[in-house]
N, C-alpha and C positions, 0 to 999 in steps of 0.2 A: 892605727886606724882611728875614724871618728866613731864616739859611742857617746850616745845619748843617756844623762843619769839624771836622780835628782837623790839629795838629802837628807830632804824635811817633804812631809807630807802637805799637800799643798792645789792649788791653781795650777795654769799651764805656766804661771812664770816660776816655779820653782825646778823648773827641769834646764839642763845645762849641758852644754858640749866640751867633753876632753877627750884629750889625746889617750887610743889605750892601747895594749898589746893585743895581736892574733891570736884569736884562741886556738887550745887545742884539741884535734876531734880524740874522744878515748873511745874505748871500745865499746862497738856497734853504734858508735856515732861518725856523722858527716861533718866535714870543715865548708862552709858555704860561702862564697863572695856572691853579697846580697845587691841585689835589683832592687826587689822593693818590697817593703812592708806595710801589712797592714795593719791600722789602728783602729781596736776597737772600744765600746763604749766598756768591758770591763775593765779594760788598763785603765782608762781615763779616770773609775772609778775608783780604783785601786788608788791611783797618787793622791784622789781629791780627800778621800774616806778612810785611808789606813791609818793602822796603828803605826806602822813604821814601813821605811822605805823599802822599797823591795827589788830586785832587778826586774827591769820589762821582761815578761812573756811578748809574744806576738807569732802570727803570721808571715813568715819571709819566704823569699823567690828568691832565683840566684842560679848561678853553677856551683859546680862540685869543685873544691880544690885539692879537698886533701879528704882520705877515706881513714879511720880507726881501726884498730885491733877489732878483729874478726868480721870486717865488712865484705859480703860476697856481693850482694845484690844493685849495686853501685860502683859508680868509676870516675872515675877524674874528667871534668868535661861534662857531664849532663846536667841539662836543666831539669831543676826540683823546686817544690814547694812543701812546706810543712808548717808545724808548730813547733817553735824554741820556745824555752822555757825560764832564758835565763839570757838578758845581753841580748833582745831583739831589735832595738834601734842601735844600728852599727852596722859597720861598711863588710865584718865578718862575723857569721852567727856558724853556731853550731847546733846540727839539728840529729835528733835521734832517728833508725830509719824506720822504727815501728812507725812512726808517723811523717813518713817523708813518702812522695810521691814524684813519678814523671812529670813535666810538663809538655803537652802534646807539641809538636815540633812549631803548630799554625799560631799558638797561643803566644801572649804577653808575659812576661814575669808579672807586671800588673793584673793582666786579665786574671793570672793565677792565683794570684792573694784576695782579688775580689769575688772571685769563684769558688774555690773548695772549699773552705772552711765555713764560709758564709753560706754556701749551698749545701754542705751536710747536715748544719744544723737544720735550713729548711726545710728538707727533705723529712730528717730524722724525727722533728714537732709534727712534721704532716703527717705521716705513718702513726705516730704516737696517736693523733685523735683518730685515727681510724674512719676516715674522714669517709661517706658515703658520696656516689655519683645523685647529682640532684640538691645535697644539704647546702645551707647556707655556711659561710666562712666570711670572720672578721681577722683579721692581720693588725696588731697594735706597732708602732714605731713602722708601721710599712714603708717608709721613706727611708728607712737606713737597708746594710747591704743584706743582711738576713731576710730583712723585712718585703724588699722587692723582689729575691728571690721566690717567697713564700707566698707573695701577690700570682705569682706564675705557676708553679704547682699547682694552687690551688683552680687558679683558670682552667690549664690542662688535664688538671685533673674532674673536671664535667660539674662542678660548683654550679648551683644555678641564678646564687648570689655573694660578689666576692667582694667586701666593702673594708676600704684603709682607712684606717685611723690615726692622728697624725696631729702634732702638736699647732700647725697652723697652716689655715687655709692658703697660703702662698707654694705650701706642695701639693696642692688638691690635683691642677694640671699633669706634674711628672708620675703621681700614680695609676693617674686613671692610665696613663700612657703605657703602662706596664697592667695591665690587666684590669684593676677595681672598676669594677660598675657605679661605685658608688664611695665617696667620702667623708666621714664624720672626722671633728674635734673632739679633744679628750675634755675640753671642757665645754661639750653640747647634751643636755639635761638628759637623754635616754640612751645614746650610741644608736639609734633605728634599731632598735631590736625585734623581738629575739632573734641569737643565733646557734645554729648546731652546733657549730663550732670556733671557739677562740682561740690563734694562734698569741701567745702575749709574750712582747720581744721586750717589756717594757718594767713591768712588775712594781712594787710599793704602792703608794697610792693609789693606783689605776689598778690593784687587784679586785676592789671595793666593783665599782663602775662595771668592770669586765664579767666578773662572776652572776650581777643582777641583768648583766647583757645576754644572760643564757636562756636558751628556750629548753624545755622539759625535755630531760635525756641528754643533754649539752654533756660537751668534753670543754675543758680550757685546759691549754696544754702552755705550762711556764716554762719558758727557754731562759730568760736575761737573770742577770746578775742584781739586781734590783731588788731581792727579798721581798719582804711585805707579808701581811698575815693575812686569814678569810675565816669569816665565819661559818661555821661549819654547817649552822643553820639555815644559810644562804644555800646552801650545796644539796642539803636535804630536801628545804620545800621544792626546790626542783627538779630532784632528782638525779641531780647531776653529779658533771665529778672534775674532777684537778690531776694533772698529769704532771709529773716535771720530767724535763728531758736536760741531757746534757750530752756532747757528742763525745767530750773524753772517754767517759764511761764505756762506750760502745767502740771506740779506737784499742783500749787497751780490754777490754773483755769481751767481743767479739769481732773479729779480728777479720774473718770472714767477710762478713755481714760489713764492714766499712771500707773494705779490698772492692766489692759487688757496687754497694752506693758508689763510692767514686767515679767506678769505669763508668755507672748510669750516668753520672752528671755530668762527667764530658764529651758522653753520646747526646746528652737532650741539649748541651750548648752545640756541639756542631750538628745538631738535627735545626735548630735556630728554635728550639721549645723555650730553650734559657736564655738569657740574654745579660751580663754583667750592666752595671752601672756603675760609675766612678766620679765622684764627683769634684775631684783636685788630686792634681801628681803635685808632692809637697818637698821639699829640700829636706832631706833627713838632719840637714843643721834648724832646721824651722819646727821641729818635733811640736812648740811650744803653740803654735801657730794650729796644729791637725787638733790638737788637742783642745782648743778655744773652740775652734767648730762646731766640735761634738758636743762640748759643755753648752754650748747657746745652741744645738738643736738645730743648725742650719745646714747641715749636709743632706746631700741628694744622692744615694747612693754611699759608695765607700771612699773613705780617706786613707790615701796611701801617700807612704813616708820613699822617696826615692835618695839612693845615697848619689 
């Protein structure tokens, strides 16, 4: 099979295509013939920033090929979506089923990788701020696939100010088009503040900015991979507060409660609440290519790796 690897720590040009063997699914794991994966801004992070190389995580769609020692809930032939954790760009992944789910018969393997994972998160940051009908709501990186999600929650959810924020005015257009009333730059002198609530897909630098974007009583609620620090003093004159969320966490220690979100999210996408965005089906031999995108910040939606 083709499997995407890299090395040395790096750019997108240090990632490379070889020939490698099928894996194999062990017990209570899936063998997956992959459709298509999604790339996101933490892998990208990961090859630019690490200490050493690591095998891709990601996002994969696909059928079932082959099921492991002690799999009931699956079969050979269904369409799934999950998180691999190891060997995600490649023509076969292997996925765990604690986090492996259906794909609705009407859906994409695409639509699938730009929708769950990316809509759990959103979902899971929006509940975290506890967001009231009527408050204001900012969305940071709203142009990527979390981030338009989270544009739409927040609309449906009776916001009576949902404003994107977004590295440059040439996606002022595709957010408003998903929901935002309103658009700011990250680097415009106040972000229109204040607001109730900050969803921040984005982190480091932009903690600074976001945290003095709160109005008194504010939640910001950190989802991205992006670290960053806050002064805590900022947090106090406000009165405010910082949330972090992360959808692992809730995958594997409430089990429940991410069983319930799913089935939500793909009742609110075939109620037409949700709506995917995609902004390029990529040659899984072009890995190098999804990953420039992200790094210059020009994608509209999600980048997906098709083998």
């Amino acid at each position: 099979m083709l499997r995407i690897r890299h090395e040395v720590n790096g750019g997108p040009e240090v990632l490379f295509a070889e020939e490698a063997d099928i894996p194999v699914a062990g017990a209570g794991e899936l063998l997956v013939r992959v459709e298509a994966v999604g790339v996101t801004l933490p892998t990208v992070r990961k090859v630019r920033e690490g200490s050493e190389p690591v095998p891709f995580g990601g996002e994969v769609a696909g059928a079932v090929v082959a099921t492991g020692p002690g799999v009931t809930g699956f079969r050979a032939g269904e369409r799934v979506t999950g998180l691999c954790f190891a060997d995600a760009y490649a023509e076969y992944a292997v996925l765990h089923t604690a986090m492996t789910s259906r794909i609705p018969a009407d859906a994409s393997a695409v639509e699938a990788v730009a929708l769950v994972r990316s809509g759990l998160v959103a979902r899971g940051a929006y509940e975290a701020a506890r967001v009231e009908p009527g408050e204001s709501v900012l969305v940071t990186a709203a142009a990527s696939a979390v981030g338009t999600l989270a544009l739409q929650y927040a609309k449906a959810g009776g916001s009576k100010r949902v404003v994107a924020a977004v590295s440059s005015a040439d996606k002022a257009d595709f957010v408003r088009g998903l929901g935002a009333d309103e658009v700011v730059l990250y680097g415009d002198a106040d972000w229109s503040g204040p607001y109730d609530v900050i969803l921040d897909g984005v982190g480091g630098d932009l903690l600074g900015p976001a945290v003095r974007a709160l109005a008194t009583g504010g939640r910001l609620v950190a989802f991205s991979s992006g670290g960053g620090t806050v002064e805590a003093y900022e947090l106090l004159v406000r009165g405010a507060s910082m949330i972090g969320f992360q959808m692992r966490a809730v995958a594997t220690g409430k089990p429940e409660l991410y069983e319930r979100r799913l089935r939500e999210l793909w009742q609110l996408r075939a109620a037409g609440t949700l709506r995917t965005a995609v902004h390029e089906e990529i040659p899984l031999a072009e890995a190098a290519r999804a990953h420039a995108l992200i790094e210059q910040r020009r994608n509209l939606g999600k980048v997906v790796l098709v083998p």
